[in-house]
N, C-alpha and C positions, 0 to 999 in steps of 0.2 A: 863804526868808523867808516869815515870815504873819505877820497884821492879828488884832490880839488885843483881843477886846471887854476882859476883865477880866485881870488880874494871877492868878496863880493863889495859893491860900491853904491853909492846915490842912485847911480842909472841901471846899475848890470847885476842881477844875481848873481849867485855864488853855481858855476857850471860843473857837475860833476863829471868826472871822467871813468871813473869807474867805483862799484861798491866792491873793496876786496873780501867779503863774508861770503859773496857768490865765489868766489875763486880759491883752489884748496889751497892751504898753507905748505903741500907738500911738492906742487907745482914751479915752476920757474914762471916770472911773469918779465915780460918786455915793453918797452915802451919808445914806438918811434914818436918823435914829435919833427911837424913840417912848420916848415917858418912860412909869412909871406916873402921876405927878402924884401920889402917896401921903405924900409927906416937907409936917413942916410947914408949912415954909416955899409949899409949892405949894399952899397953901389958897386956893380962890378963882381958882386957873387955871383954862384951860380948854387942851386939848391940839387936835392937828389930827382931826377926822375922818378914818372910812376912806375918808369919798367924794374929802375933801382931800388924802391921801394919793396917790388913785388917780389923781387928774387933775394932779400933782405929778410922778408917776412917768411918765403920759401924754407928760408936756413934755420929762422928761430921758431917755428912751429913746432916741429918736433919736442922741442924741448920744454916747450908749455905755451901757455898764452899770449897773444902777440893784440896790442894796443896801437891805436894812433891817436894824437892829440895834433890838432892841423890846424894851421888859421884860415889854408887855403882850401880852395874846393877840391873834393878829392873824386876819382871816378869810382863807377858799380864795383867791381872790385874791391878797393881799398875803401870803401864806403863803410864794409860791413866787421872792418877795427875800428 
């Protein structure tokens, strides 16, 4: 079984996010997801920073595996969720 960001289409395969068979069942898993904030309706947001991010992912480490799912580019760092 796998954890599928998108559906796949005409143009776009199906993107995995992750296989959870690699990840124990006895673990806590997390998952941030980053938006681009680009679509009308998000005029006027403001999204999380990467430092917010980083002390976010800080907090959930301990407690198991920490994921990102981003549409935006993300730096070295948060690269390697």
């Amino acid at each position: 079984m796998t954890i599928l960001i998108t559906p796949p289409t005409a143009s776009a395969p199906q993107r995995v996010l992750w296989d959870p068979r690699k990840i124990s069942t006895l673990s806590m898993l997390s998952v941030i997801r980053l938006a681009k904030l680009k679509a009308h309706h998000d005029k006027g947001k403001i999204g999380l920073t990467n430092e917010v991010v980083k002390k976010i992912i800080l907090m959930l480490e301990p407690h198991g595996a920490v994921h990102i799912s981003s549409e935006r580019k993300l730096n070295n760092f948060l690269e390697q969720y």
